[in-house]
N, C-alpha and C positions, 0 to 999 in steps of 0.2 A: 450021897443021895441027891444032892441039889445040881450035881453035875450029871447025874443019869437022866433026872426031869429035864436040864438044860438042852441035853444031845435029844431025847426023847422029842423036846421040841423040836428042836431045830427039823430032826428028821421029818415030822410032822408036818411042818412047812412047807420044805422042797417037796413033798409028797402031793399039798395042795397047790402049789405051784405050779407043777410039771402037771397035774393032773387038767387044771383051768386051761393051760396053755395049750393041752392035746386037744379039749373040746372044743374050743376058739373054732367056730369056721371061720374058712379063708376064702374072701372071694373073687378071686382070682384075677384082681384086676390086676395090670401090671405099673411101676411105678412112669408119671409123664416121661420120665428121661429115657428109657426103656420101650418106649411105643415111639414107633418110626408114622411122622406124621405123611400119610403119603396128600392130603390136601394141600400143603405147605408145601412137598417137595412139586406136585406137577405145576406150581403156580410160577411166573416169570412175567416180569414187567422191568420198565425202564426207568432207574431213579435216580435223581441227581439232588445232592444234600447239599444245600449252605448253612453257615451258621451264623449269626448275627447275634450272639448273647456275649455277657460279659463272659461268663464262665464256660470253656471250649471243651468240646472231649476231646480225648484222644484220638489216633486213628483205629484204634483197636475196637473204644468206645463205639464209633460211627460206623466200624463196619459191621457189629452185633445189631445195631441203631437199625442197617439198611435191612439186613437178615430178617429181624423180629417183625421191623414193621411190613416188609412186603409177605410173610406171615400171617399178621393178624386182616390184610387184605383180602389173601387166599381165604382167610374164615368168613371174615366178611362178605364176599362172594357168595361162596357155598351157604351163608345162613341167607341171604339173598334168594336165592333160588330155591331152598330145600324149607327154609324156617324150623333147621335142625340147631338148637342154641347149646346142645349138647359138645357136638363133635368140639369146637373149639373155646370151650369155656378156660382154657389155661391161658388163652389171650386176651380174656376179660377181666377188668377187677372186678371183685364182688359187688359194688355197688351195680354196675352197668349188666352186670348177668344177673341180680336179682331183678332189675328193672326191664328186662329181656323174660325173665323165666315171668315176671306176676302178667306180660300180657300174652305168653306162650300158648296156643293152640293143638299144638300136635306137631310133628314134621307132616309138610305138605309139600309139592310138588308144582311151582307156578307155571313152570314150564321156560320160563323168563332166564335165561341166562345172564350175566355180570364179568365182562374182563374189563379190569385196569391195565390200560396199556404205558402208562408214565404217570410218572409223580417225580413236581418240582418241591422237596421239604426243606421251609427255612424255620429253623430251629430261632426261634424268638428268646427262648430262655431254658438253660440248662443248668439244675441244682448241681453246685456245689458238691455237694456229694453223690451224685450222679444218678439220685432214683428217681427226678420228674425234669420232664420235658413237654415242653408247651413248643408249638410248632404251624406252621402255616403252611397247608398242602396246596400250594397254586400251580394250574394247568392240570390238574388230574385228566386225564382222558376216560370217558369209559363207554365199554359198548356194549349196548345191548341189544341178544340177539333173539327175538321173537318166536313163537312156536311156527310161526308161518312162514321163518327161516328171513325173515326182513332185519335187517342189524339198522338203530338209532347211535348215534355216538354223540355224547355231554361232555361239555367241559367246566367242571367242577370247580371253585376253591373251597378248603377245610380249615376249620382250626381244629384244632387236635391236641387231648391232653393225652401222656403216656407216662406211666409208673412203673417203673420196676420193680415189680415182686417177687418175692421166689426164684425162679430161674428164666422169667419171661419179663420183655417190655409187656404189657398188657395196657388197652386202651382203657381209658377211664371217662372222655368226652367226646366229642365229634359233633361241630356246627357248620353245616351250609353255608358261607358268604356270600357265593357267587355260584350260578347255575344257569349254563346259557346251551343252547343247541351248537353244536361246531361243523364249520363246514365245511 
């Protein structure tokens, strides 16, 4: 009798199981690794990496380093002009997307375009275990191209903090040092 109640359960179970799992909507988003970023792919700039910390990457390490971060540029850019915080939130940590989404407006449209045409990144300090990077982006170039087709170009310096999370560098800080007109 107590083995009929047991199977009886059991069956009972997978019944409610199988039955939750069928109702589940799915919403059809697909997983980041799976979504071909085409912002990131049509983006190209010129980067040249030093390192100055105790603890080095490897060459493996800096060449995911260069990938990621001319990346979260491309997002950069595009939220630049568009003020879409969406499109590239997998290259943000959470603290910088929450502090992004609480002054979020809407996507807009400034008209103002944004290319980085070089970055000099001296890698100031790399963990040990290789999830944070603190860094100095000196010589940034960048240009900006007006609705009334006039292009301004800045040269920048950044410091820059980067975490690796999940399957992405993702930025966590970014401070203006230097900002000057280039001629």
């Amino acid at each position: 009798m107590i083995r009929i109640l047991f199977i009886l359960f059991i069956v009972l179970l997978a019944a409610f199981l199988f039955l939750q799992g069928s109702l589940n909507e799915r919403n059809g988003e697909k997983p980041a690794f799976l979504v071909h970023d085409y912002i990131a792919g049509a983006h190209h700039t010129n980067m040249e990496i030093k390192v100055h910390s105790e603890f080095k990457p490897d060459s493996f390490q800096l060449a995911v380093l260069k990938k990621e971060y001319s990346n979260i540029w491309a997002h950069l850019n595009h939220l630049y002009e568009t003020n879409d915080v969406e499109t590239g939130k997998e290259y943000y940590t959470e603290d910088w997307f929450k502090q992004m989404v609480h002054h979020y407006s809407g996507v807009t449209s400034t008209g103002i375009s944004r290319i980085d045409e070089q970055h000099e990144l001296h890698i100031q300090n790399w963990a040990w275990d290789a999830l944070v990077c603190t860094a100095i982006d000196s010589n940034v170039v960048l240009h900006y191209q007006y609705p009334d087709k006039t292009i301004r170009t800045r040269k920048v310096s950044l410091a820059v903090v980067l975490l690796y999370q999940g399957d992405h560098w993702r930025i966590d800080a970014l401070k203006v040092i230097e900002d000057k007109p280039s001629k």
